[in-house]
N, C-alpha and C positions, 0 to 999 in steps of 0.2 A: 552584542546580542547573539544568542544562542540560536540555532536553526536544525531542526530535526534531520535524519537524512534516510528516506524510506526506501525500499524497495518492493517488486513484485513477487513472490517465489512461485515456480509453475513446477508443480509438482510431475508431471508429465516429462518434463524436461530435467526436473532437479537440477534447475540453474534460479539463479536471480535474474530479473532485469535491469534496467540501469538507474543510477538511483536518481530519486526526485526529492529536493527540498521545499516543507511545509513549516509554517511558523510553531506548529503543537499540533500533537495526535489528532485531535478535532478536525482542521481542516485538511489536514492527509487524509481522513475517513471520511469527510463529504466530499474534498474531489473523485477517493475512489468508489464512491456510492453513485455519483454522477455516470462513472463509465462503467459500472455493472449494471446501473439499467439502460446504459445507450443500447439500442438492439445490434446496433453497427458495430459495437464495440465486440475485440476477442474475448474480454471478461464475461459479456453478456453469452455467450457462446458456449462456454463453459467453466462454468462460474465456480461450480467446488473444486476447479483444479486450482483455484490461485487463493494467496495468500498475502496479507501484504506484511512488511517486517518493517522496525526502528532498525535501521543497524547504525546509526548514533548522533552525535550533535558536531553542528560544526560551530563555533566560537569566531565572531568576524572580529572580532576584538584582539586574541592575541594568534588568530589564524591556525588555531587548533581543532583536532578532529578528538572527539571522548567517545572510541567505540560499544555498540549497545547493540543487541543481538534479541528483541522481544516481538513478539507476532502482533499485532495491533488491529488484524479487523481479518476474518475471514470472508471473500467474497461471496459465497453463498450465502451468506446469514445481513448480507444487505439488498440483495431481493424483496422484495414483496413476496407473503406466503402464498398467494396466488399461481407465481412464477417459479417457487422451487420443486424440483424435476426428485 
C-alpha cells in the first residue's frame, strides 16, 4: 500500500516541517483544515504563511520512497471567509 508523505512549508522561515503520513490528499487536507481553524493552533495564527506539500509516497510493500514535490492545500484558503485577514 501506498502512503502519501506531506509536509508543512512556512514561508517565514523557508523551511519545511517534519513530515506526516495520510492515506491520499483528502485526509492530509482535512486533518490540516482541522488545525487552521483550531484557534490554539500556529496555523490558525498565521495562516497565509503555511503551505502544506506531497513530497511523495512511501510504498510499505517493497519499502520504497517515490519522491513528489506538489503544493496540495494552502492554509488560508481553508479558513472560513469570515476569518480571512
Amino acid at each position: 500500500m501506498k502512503t502519501g508523505i506531506y509536509s508543512i512549508f512556512d514561508f517565514k522561515a523557508q523551511t519545511f516541517a517534519q513530515p506526516m503520513f495520510f492515506i491520499n490528499d483528502d485526509v492530509a487536507v482535512r486533518a490540516l483544515a482541522n488545525a487552521v481553524r483550531d484557534k490554539t493552533s500556529y496555523l490558525n495564527a498565521a495562516p497565509a504563511d503555511y503551505e502544506m506539500y506531497k513530497l511523495g509516497e512511501f510504498d510499505d510493500v517493497n519499502g520504497t520512497i517515490t519522491p513528489d514535490s506538489n503544493m496540495v492545500a494552502r492554509c488560508i484558503d481553508l479558513l472560513p471567509v469570515s476569518e480571512k485577514v
